[in-house]
C-alpha positions, -999 to 999 in steps of 0.1 A, spaced: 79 148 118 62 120 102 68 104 70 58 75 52 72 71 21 61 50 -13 91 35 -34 90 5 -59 63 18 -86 67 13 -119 59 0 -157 51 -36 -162 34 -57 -187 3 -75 -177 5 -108 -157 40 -92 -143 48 -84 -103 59 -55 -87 67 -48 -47 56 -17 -34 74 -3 1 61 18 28 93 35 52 81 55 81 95 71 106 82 98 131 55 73 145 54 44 167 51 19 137 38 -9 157 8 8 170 -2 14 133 -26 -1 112 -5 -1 80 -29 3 42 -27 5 9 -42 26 -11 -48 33 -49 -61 64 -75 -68 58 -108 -70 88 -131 -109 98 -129 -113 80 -102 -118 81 -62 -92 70 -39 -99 30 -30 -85 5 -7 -63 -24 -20 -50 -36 15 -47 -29 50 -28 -52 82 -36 -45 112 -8 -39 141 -19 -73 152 -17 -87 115 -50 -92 104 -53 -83 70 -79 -70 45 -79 -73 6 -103 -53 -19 -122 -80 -36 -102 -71 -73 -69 -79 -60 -73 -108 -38 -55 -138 -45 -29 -115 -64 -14 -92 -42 3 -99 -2 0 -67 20 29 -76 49 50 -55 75 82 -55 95 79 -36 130 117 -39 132 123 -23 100 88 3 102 81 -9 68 54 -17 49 51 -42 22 29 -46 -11 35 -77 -30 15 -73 -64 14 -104 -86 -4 -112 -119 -13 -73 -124 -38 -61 -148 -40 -29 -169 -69 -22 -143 -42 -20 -116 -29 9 -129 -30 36 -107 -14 60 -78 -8 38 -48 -10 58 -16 6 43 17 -14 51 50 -11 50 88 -38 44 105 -44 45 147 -77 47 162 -63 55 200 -49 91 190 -72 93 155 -40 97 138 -41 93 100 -9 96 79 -5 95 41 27 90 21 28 108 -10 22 84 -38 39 62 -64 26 56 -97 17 21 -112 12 14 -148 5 -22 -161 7 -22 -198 -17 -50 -220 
């Protein structure tokens, strides 16, 4: 059975940090590409940040320069690093697994954000 699952969310004022992790297990987490996700109320689902297995990573223009997507194979986790948040973070933050091989698509189940001004 897979499971990823969201910890680290919380309240925070603006210009504050947080660090979102992503623990897995059912799935070769290597083989992954690792993302993170976000769902503001009202709003569709968007990307923040995705690594590929190989590392490469991938910011949404909003948060770039503020937050630092990273992972550890040995540890099948998955790391947000948010810095310098904005009340415009705030938001539902989604962990995903991603491989294009099998076309297997995994989706933890969510951990709420809220950045106070």
């Amino acid at each position: 059975q897979v499971q990823l699952v969201e910890s680290g969310g919380g309240l925070v004022q603006a210009g504050g940090s947080l660090r979102l992790s992503c623990a897995s297990s059912g799935i070769i987490f290597r083989l992954y590409t690792l993302g993170w996700y976000r769902q503001a109320p009202g709003k569709q689902r968007e990307l923040v940040a995705t690594i590929t297995s190989g590392g490469t990573t991938n910011y949404a223009d909003s948060v770039k320069g503020r937050f630092t997507i990273t992972r550890d194979n040995a540890k099948n986790t998955a790391i947000l690093q948010m810095n310098s948040l904005k009340p415009e973070d705030t938001a539902v933050y989604y962990c995903n697994a991603f491989r294009v091989a099998t076309v297997s698509d995994y989706w933890g189940q969510g951990t709420q954000v809220a950045v106070s001004s």
